[in-house]
Steps between C-alpha positions, in 0.01 A plus 500: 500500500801711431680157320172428314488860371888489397419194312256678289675816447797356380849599608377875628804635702758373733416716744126429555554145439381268813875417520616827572169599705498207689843533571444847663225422662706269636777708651343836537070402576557513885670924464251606175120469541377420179150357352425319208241724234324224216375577214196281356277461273165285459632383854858386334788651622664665238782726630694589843704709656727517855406848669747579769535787772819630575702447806607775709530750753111609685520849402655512142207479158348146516573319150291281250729273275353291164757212512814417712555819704495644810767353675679645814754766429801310363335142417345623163522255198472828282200310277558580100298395208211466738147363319151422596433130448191519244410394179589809217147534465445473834756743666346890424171352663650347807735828487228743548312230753808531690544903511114501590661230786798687629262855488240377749822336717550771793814335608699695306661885432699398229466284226773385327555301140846326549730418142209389255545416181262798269251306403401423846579796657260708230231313547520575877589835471206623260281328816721736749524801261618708803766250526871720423722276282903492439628250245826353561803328215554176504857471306436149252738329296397301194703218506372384090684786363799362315773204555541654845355668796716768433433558155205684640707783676591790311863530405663697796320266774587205293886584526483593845385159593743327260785699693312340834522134417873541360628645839321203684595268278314127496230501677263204614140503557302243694114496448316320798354199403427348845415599810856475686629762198213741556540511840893550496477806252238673732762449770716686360331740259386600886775503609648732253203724503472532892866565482439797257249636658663490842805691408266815374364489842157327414313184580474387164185265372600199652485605876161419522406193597176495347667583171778273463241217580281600237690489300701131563147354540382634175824387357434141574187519374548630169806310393372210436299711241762644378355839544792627749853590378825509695815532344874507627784626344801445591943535413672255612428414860374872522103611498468781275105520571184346563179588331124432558206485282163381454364343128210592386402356159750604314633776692809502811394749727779614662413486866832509758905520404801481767844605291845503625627851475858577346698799521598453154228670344542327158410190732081594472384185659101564463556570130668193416312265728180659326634378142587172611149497641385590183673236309388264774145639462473418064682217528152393697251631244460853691444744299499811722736619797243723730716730713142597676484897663678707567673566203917572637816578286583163453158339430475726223864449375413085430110574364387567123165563609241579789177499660336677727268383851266731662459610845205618591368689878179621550456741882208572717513807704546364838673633793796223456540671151446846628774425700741350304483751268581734790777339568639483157480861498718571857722265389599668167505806711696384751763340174 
C-alpha cells in the first residue's frame, strides 16, 4: 500500500519514502512499537502515515512520534524533512483525520512532530493547535549561482576557503559508484568520526549498533538509485575526510561527515571536503547542498541560503509529566 501510494504521489520525501521506512522498520520495528494510520476515501486508500511510540525508561513521559522516531536513547536517526505520504489535495484532510487519531490514542503524554518540512507540519499543527512549535535553520547552498560553487559565498568566506585548498594543495575526490566504494568510505568516514568523538569523551553516532546498520542497509539500497552520496577526499595516500548524504530530487542532504583534524588551523578539513562535495554534487545535476538542522558556524559559513523545519510537541497533564517537570525544576536548582 505504502509503494502504491508513493507511486501516485510522486517523489514526496526521502524520508517517508518505503525505502527509508522500510529500512527502519527493518532495524529498529522489534525496540519501537509503531502502527500503521490510512487514509481513504470512497474505500481507496489515499494517504498513510508510520505512528511510532518512543522507547524508554517505565517511569519517564510516554511519547507519540509521526514518522521515524522514537528510538532508544542513542540509536536515533534524527528524522529531517519528514512528510505525510498524501496527495496535495489530500494531505490537510488526512492531517486533521490523523490529530482526531493521535487525540483519542491514550498511549501517550507527549506528542511529538519530529523535523517536518512547513507545509506538513502546519497542516498538523492547526489540527493540534495546543501543539508548542520551534522552527529550526537548515544552512543551503545553491550550487546554480555562478561558474562555481563558491561564487555563491560572500567575499570574506570565499577567500577563506581559497586560503584552505592552497595550504592542502591537490586534492582528489572519489564519488562511489559501486557498492565495494560505498562501503569503504563508510569505513572510514566511521572511523574518523568514532575517533572524534571518542577523544571528547563521547560515544559518538556510530556506537550503536542499530544505527550504523541502518544506515549500511539503507545505503545498499539506495545506491543503485542513485539517491545516496558518499564522497572521499583524499592527499596523497592521506584521508582528509569522508562525507555522507542522501539525494533527494535535486537536493544533497547532508546527512554524516568523519574529517581528519589538523593542528594547522589553516588546514579546515570539513570546509574543503564540503566544496569538493559541492563541485562533486553540480557536476551531477544537483542543484542544492542541504546542510539539514542545526544550523553550526561552519554550515552557515558554506550556505547562501536557508530553510527552516518545524518541531512540534503537544503535553497531557499526566503524572509522568507532572513529574518530569519536577525534576527539571530540582535539577536547575540543584545546577
Amino acid at each position: 500500500m505504502w509503494q502504491s501510494l508513493e507511486a501516485d504521489v510522486g517523489a514526496p520525501g526521502l524520508m517517508c519514502s518505503w525505502a527509508w521506512t522500510s529500512t527502519w522498520l527493518e532495524h529498529y520495528g522489534d525496540a519501537v512499537d509503531h502502527r500503521f494510520v490510512v487514509g481513504e476515501r470512497n474505500g481507496l486508500p489515499r494517504a498513510i502515515a508510520l505512528v511510532t511510540y518512543g522507547a524508554g525508561r517505565r517511569m519517564r513521559p510516554r511519547t507519540v512520534h509521526v514518522g521515524t522516531a522514537g528510538e532508544p536513547a542513542g540509536a536515533s536517526v534524527f528524522v529531517e524533512r519528514n512528510r505525510l505520504l498524501a496527495a496535495p489535495e489530500d494531505r490537510r484532510a488526512f492531517a486533521e483525520a490523523l490529530a482526531a487519531s493521535l487525540s483519542r490514542d491514550r498511549k501517550w503524554d507527549r506528542l511529538l512532530l519530529d523535523g517536518f518540512v512547513p507545509a506538513d507540519a502546519a497542516d498538523l499543527v492547526t489540527a493540534l493547535p495546543a501543539a508548542r512549535v520551534r522552527t529550526e535553520e537548515c544552512p543551503i547552498t545553491d550550487l546554480t549561482i555562478g561558474d562555481d560553487v563558491l561564487d555563491g559565498l560572500d567575499g570574506s568566506q570565499r577567500r577563506r576557503v581559497q586560503r584552505t585548498l592552497r595550504a592542502f594543495g591537490p586534492l582528489d575526490v572519489e564519488w562511489a559508484t559501486t557498492g565495494e566504494q560505498a562501503r569503504s568510505i563508510l569505513d572510514e568516514l566511521v572511523d574518523l568520526h568514532q575517533r572524534h568523538w571518542r577523544e571528547r569523551g563521547e560515544p559518538g553516532a556510530f556506537a550503536s549498533r542499530r544505527f550504523a546498520a541502518f544506515h549500511r542497509t539503507l545505503i545498499a539500497r539506495l545506491l543503485p538509485r542513485r539517491q545516496v552520496s558518499l564522497v572521499r577526499v583524499r592527499r596523497g595516500d592521506e584521508t582528509v575526510a569522508c562525507l555522507y548524504g542522501l539525494i533527494e530530487g535535486g537536493r544533497l542532504l547532508f546527512y554524516q561527515g568523519g574529517l581528519r583534524r589538523y593542528d594547522d588551523n589553516k588546514l579546515r578539513a570539513g570546509h574543503a571536503a564540503h566544496v569538493l562535495a559541492m563541485r562533486a554534487c553540480r557536476d551531477r545535476g544537483i542543484t542544492h547542498y542541504d546542510f539539514l538542522a542545526p544550523a553550526t558556524r561552519y554550515k552557515q559559513e558554506l550556505a547562501n541560503s536557508s530553510e527552516r523545519l518545524v518541531w512540534a510537541s503537544l503535553e497531557r497533564r499526566t503524572w509522568r509529566t507532572r513529574a518530569a517537570h519536577a525534576a527539571q525544576i530540582v535539577r536547575r536548582r540543584s545546577s
